[in-house]
N, C-alpha and C positions, 0 to 999 in steps of 0.2 A: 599509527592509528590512535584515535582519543578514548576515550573513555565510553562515548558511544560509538554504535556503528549507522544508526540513524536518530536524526533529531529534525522534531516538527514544528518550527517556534514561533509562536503567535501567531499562529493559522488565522484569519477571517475569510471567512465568503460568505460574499450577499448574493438574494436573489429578490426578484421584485418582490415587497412587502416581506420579507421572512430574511433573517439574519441567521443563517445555518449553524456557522462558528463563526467564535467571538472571543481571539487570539486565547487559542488552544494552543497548548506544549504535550509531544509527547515523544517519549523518547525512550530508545532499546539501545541496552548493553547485547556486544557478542555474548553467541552461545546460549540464548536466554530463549526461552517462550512466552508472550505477551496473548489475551485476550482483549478485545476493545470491545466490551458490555455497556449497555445503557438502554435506554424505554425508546420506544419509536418515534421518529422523529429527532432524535440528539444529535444526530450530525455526523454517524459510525459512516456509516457510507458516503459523504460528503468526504470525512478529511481522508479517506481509502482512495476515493477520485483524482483528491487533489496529490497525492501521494504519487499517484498510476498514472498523472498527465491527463486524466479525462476532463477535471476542472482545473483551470487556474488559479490559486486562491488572490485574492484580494491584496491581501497585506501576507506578511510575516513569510520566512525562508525554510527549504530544505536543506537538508544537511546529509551530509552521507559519505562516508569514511571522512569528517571533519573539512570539509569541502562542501561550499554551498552550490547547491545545483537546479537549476529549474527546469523543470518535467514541464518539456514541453507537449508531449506524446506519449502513447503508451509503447512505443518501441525505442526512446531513449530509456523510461523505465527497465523493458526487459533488457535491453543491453545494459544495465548495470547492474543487474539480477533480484530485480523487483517487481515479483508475480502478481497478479491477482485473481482470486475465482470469485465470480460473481455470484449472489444469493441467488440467483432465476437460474443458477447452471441447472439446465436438462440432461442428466445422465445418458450416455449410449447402456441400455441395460446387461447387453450381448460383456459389458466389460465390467469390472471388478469398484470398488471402491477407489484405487489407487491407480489404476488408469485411467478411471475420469479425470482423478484432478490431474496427471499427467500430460492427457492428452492436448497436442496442439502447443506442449510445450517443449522445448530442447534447453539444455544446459547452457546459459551465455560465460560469465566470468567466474560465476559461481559455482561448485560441485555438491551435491546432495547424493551422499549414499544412504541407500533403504535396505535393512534385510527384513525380509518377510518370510 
């Protein structure tokens, strides 16, 4: 394994009239916790898409354990254990904070232990 464990390198996507990203890099060391901050509209949820196979970006490559890979889908995503929760997620209430983000999800290659 390299130095990263995912790299996003010079993302672009266009949309009619509007240039979302405009070859973006971004990149996680293992082990690590990353936030992706920015004002409405920067593109946080565009390179998450592209990330998760919902968009195809434009230009520029994923990376992931040092292997370039194209998400084509959101289920070769989760077969290589890359989640995502959506900002409009609607809570079941009846459940806890940690079974929402849970739910509907199983463990593919990856193991995540939680003590609570």
């Amino acid at each position: 394994m390299g130095e990263y464990i995912l790299e996003m390198r010079q993302i672009t996507k266009e949309f009619p009239g509007v240039k979302a990203l405009d070859n973006v890099t971004f990149k996680v060391r293992p082990g690590t916790v990353h936030a992706l901050m920015g004002e409405n509209g920067a593109g946080k949820s565009t390179l998450m898409k592209c990330l998760f196979g919902i968009y195809k970006p434009d230009q520029g490559d994923v990376v992931i354990d040092g292997e370039v890979v194209e998400m084509t889908d959101s289920r070769k995503a989760l077969g290589m254990g890359i989640s995502m929760i959506h900002q409009e997620l609607y809570p079941v209430l009846q459940r806890n904070v940690m079974e929402n983000l849970w739910l509907g999800r199983f463990p593919t290659k990856k193991l995540v232990l939680l003590h609570l």
